[in-house]
N, C-alpha and C positions, 0 to 999 in steps of 0.2 A: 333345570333349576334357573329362574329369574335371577339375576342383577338386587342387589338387596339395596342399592342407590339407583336413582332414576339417571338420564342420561347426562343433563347438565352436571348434580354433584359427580358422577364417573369419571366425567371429562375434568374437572376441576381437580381431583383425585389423581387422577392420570398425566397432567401437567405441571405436578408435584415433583414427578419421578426423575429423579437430575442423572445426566450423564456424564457431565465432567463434575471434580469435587465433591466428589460426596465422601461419607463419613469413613467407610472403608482405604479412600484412597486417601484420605486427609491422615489416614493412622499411618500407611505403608510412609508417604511423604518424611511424617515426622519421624521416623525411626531411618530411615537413609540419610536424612540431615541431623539427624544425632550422631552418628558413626562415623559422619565426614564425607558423605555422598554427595555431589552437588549432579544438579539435573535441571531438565527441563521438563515444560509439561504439554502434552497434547500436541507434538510435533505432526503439525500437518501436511510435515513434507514426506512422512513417512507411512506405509502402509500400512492399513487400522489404526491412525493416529496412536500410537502408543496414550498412556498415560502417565508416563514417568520414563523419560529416557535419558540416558546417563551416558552422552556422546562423545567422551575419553574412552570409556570402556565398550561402546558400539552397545551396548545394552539397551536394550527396549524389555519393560516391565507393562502388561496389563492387570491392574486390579479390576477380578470380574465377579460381580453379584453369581450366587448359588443358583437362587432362579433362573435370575434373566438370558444363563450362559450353559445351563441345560447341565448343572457338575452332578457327581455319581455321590452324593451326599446325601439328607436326609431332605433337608432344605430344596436340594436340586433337584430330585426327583418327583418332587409334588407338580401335579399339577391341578390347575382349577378345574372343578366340575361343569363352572360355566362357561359357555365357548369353547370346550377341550380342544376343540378344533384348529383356532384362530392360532390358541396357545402352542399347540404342539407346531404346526408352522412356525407362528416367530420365532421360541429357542431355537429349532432346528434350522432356521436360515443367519440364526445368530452363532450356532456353532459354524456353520460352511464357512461366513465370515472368517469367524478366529482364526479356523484352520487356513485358509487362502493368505489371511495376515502375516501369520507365522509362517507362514510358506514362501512369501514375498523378500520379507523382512530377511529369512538365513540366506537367498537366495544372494543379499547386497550383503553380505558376511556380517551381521547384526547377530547376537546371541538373543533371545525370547523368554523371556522370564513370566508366568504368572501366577498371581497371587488370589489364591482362589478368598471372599468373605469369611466361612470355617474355617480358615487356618490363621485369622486374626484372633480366632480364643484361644490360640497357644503359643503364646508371647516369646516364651526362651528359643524354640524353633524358629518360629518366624526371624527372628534377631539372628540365631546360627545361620541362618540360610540367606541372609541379607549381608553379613558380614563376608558370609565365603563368597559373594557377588562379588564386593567391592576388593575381594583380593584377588580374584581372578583377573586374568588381563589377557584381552585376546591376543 
């Protein structure tokens, strides 16, 4: 199956897709500073730049897209018919990542926290599971 955009719209399409700040992580953010969470973001001193790290608590939180991070979800398990190929490579070297990240990260006594997109539609969870963070203390 062709590309239903030619290459310039793809490409324009394609440098659309944000890696830091997007709407998912913009939600996790706000509900940690409502609860009294203070944090940083995109610590690049740390391994897979976290995207919300909360460095009283040695906490590192990744908010990761369904797709793009290959989850066992409805969302995550799709893939495109075109290019299957290209696709199944990138999630799969985007999961190796994760996993080396989190691997990294407990290795420097950091707890790894993350926050999959699906589980921003069930608000009172996500809130339970964010509050038990912030009372946890390593």
């Amino acid at each position: 199956m062709t590309d239903v955009y030619g290459p310039e719209k793809r490409s324009a399409v394609m440098r659309r897709v944000k890696g830091k700040d997007t709407a998912p992580e913009l939600q996790v953010r706000r509900l940690i500073w409502s609860l009294g969470g203070r944090y940083r973001l995109h610590a690049k001193d740390l391994p897979g730049k976290p995207d919300i790290v909360l460095p009283r608590r040695r906490l590192a939180i990744f908010v990761h897209g369904c797709f793009w991070h290959g989850h066992d979800c409805a969302r995550g398990a799709r893939i495109p018919k075109a290019n299957r190929d290209y696709w199944l490579g990138k999630v799969s070297r985007n999961r190796e990542r994760d996993v080396a990240s989190r691997a990294a990260l407990a290795t420097r006594g950091w707890r790894v926290e993350t926050v999959w997109e699906c589980e921003l539609k069930d608000k009172p969870a996500l809130e339970t599971r964010v509050r038990n963070w912030l009372s946890a203390m390593p």
